[in-house]
N, C-alpha and C positions, 0 to 999 in steps of 0.2 A: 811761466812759458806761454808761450800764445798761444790761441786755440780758434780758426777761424774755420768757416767754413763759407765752401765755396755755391755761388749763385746758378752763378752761369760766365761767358769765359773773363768776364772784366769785372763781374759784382760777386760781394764777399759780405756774408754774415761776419759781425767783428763785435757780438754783444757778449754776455754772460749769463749763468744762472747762479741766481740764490736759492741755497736748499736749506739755509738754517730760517730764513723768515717762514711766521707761523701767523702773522697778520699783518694784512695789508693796509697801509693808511690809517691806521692803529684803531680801524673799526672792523676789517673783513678779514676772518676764518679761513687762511691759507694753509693746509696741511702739505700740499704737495710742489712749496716753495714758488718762484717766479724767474721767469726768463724776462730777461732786458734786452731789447732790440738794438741794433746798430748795423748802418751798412757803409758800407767802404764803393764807390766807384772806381775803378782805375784806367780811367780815362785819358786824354792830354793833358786835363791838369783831374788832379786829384780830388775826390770828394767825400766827406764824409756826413752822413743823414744822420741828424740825431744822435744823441752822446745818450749815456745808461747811469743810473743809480750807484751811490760810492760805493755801494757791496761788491759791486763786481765791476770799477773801474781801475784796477791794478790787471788783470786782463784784456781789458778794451786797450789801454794805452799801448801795453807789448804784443796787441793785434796791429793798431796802427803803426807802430815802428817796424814790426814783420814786414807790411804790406807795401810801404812807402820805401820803405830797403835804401835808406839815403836820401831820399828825393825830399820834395815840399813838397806839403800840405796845401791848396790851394782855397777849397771852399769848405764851409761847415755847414749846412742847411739845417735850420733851426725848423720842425714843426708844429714843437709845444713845450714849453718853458716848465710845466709840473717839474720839480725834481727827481722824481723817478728818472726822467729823461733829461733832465739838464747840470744835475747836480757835476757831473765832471766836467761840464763846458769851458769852467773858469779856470780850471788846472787844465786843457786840452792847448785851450790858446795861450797859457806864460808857456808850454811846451815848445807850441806852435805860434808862435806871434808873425808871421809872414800868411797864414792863413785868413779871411772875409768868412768874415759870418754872415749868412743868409736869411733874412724873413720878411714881413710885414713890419709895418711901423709899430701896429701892435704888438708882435714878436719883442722887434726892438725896446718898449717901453718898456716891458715887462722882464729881460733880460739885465737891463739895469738895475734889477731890483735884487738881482740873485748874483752878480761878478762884482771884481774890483778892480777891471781894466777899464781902457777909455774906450765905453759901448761907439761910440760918437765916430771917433776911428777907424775900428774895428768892420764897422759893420754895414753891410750893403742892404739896401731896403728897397723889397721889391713888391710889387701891388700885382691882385688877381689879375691873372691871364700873360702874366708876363715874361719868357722865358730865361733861361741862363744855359747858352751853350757850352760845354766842356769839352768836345771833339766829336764822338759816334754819337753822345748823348744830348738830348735836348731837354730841360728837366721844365715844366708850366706850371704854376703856383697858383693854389684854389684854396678860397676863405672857406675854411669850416668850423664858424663859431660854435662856442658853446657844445663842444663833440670832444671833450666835455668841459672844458674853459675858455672861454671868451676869444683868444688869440688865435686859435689852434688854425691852421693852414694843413692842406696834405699836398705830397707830390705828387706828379706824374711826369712819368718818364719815356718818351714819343719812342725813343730807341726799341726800347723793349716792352711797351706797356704795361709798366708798373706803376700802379699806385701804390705811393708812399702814404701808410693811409692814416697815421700818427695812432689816436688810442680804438680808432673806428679798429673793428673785426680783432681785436684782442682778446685775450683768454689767460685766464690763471693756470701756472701749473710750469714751472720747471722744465727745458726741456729732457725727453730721454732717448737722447743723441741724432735722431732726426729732427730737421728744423721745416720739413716741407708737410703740410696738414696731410696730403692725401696718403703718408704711411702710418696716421694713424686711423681708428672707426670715426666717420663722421657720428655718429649715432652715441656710442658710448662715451667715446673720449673728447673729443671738439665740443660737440653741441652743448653738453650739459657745463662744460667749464665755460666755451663763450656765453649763455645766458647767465653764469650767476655774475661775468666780468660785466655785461652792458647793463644788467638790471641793478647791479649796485654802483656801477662808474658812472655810465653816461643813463642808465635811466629817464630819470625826470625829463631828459632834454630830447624826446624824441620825433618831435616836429624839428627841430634842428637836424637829426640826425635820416629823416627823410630826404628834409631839403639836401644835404649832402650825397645821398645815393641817387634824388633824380639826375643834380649834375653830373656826377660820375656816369650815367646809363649814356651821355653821349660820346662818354670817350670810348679808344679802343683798348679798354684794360683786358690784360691775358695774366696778370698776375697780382696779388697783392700783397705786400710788407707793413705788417705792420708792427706796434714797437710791443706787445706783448704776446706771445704764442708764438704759430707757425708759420710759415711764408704759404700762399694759398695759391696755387699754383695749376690745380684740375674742377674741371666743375663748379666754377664758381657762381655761377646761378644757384646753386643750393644754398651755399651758403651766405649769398645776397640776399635772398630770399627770406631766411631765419632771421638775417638783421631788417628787412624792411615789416614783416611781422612783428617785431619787440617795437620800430619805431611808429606804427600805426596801434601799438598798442594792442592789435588782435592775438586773441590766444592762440596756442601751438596747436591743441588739442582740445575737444569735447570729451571733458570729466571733470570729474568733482576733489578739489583740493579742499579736504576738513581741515580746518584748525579747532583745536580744542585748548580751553585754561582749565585744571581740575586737581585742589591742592589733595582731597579724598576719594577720587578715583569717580564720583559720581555722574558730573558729566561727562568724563570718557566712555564710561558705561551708554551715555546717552545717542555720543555719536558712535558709538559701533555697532549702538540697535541700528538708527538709519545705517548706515554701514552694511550691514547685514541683509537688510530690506532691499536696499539698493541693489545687491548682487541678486538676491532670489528675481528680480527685477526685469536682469538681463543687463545689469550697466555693468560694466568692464574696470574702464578707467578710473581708478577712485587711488587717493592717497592722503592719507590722516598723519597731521604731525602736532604733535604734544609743545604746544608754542614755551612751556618753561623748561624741555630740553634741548630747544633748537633755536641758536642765534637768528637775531628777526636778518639778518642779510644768507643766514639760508634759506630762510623761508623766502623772501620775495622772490628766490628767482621761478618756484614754484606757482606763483600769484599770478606771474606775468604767462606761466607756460599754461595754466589750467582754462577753462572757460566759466566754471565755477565754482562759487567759492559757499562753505559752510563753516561759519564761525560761532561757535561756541565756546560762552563764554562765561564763568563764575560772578556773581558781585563779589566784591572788596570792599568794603567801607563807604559803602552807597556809588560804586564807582565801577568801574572794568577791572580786573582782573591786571595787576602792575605787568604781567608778562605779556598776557596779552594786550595790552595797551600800546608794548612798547613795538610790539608785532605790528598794529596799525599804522602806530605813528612812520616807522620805516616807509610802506605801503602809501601813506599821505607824502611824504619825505621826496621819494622818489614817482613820484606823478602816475600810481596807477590807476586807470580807469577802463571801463570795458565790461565790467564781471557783472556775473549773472548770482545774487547772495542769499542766503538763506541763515537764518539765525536761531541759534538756541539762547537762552538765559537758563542761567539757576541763582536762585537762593532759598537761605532757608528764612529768614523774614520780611525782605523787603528786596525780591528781585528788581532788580535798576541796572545790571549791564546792558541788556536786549534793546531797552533804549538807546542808549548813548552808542550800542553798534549801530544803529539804526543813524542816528543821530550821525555818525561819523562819515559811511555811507552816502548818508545825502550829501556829502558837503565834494566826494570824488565828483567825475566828469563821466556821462554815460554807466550808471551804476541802474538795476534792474534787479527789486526783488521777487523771487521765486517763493513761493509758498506762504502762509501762516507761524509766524515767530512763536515757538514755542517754550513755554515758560515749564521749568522744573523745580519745585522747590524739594530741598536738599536731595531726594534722591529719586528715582524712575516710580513710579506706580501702573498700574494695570492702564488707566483713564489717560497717562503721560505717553505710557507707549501706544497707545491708541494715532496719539497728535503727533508724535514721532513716524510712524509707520506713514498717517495721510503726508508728513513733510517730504518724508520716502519717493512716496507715489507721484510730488508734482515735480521733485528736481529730475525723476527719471522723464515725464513727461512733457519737462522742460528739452534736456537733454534729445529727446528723440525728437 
């Protein structure tokens, strides 16, 4: 049975949720399932933005026959070919074969690669700044490469100013039953799902993802759609704002994200002394995560929120610590730079992590370290917490 829900008086949500997937893109930790975007126009001729994920395209299809109530299908606007978003494209159009598919030539190329009708046909190709009138609506096509694949375009819709804004302002999370952000907490609910969605999707690519928001600051956007989470609809300088922070790379907040590797509890002991020093201190913000119980795409969205970072880290076999290695490599993976570091080492014969964090460190963009790397073999002594406590003193003095 259908299930759409409405915009405003002619546009209609017509996606789905999945609530059995538990990870995303078969690398990120979705506990609280994923909403699939789709919108319906119902204009003079008919439109539909973007197609949803096979999990929930047995609903998308009995949205569009609801909504179409007999009629044709007129345009399809392609903004990003991933199959999260394209995968029913190919079964929409044998549905609909009277329907024009819409994109770039890039669109286009790429679209071939995923159907088995005649793209060639099919499909209209239209370049930046170009319009396509449908009746009330005037929809203007903007390249936005690499946000977070090469192709990706978003819409804008003159009628109503909506950006169609493809994976930009997206967020993990199912929805529950409101589709417009402002009924849930920006604070608790939004903010922390959209950082771990852009710090692990579109991350790396955030000079791309600037260049997209400056163009967008000349339109009149009053609304945005985008193809995962809520439709954003009040106040959206807030939350423009939180994406133009993630795309310049600046932290959220002034505090200190610990990471610790410690297979005998010894240097977690290490960082909870700083830990502890730090609060008698007067520093507030602080959050320590045990990197061999926390997926590294938990942790980045943390890396990207903090201002600085304390990584400690065990030797392995003359090397880093496998968990925490695999924590940096994410961290190098998706282009973070900006932080302000401080480092612990332990071993019990031949510490060699403290390096090679160091070593890894240099190799980011705008990296700054904070304090005297402090070396612990195997476990805290009186002379260790000495150098712990001064590490204490310069991140707070950093901080302030």
């Amino acid at each position: 049975m259908y299930c759409v829900n409405k915009i405003s008086d002619d546009m209609y949500w017509i996606g789905g949720n999945d609530r059995k997937i538990t990870v995303f893109e078969g690398a990120i930790p979705i506990p609280d399932g994923m909403a699939y975007n789709s919108y319906f126009i119902d204009d003079e001729k008919t439109v539909v933005i973007d197609t949803v994920d096979h999990s929930v395209s047995k609903v998308f299809y009995e949205n569009i026959r609801h909504l179409l109530d007999g009629r044709k299908l007129d345009y399809v606007i392609v903004n990003h070919v991933e199959p999260d978003h394209s995968a029913s494209l190919e079964d929409l159009i044998l549905r609909h074969p009277e329907a024009k598919v819409v994109g770039t030539s890039k669109i286009k190329a790429m679209v071939k690669q995923y159907v088995c009708w005649d793209v060639d046909e099919k499909f209209m190709v239209v370049k930046e700044g170009e319009t396509l009138t449908t009746g009330r609506h005037s929809f203007t096509f903007i390249n936005a490469p690499m946000v977070h694949w090469p192709e990706v375009m978003v819409t804008y819709d003159d009628a109503t100013g909506t950006l169609f804004s493809a994976d930009a302002f997206g967020i993990f999370g199912a929805h529950n039953g409101n589709i417009f952000a402002d009924k849930y907490d920006f604070d608790r609910e939004w903010l922390p799902e959209a950082r771990a969605y852009y710090t692990t999707i579109v991350g790396k690519y955030g000079n791309f993802t600037a260049n997209l928001l400056k163009k967008a600051a000349g339109l009149d956007i009053r609304m945005i759609c985008p193809l995962h989470g809520y439709i954003i609809r009040k106040d959206l300088d807030k939350y423009i704002d939180a994406y133009m922070k993630w795309a310049l790379y600046e932290p959220e907040e002034k505090g200190v994200l610990m990471l610790f590797s410690s297979p005998y509890g010894n240097t977690q002991n290490a960082v909870e002394i700083v830990a502890a020093s730090l609060a008698e201190m007067g520093v507030d913000n602080m959050k320590i995560m045990d990197v061999s119980r926390k997926d590294p795409m938990e942790i980045l969205p943390e890396v990207f929120r903090y201002s600085n970072l304390l990584v400690a880290a065990n030797t392995y076999n003359a090397e880093i610590f496998i968990k925490m290695e695999e924590a940096l490599f994410e961290m190098k993976s998706m282009g973070v730079q900006n932080k302000r570091v401080s480092i612990i080492q332990n071993g019990s014969w031949n510490p060699a992590s403290g390096k090679k964090v160091k070593e890894f460190f240099e190799g980011l963009k705008r990296m700054t370290f904070v304090g005297d790397m402090v070396t612990v073999r195997s476990s805290v002594k009186e002379e260790t917490r000495a150098d712990l406590e001064k590490l204490a003193s310069d991140i707070a003095a950093d901080l302030r």
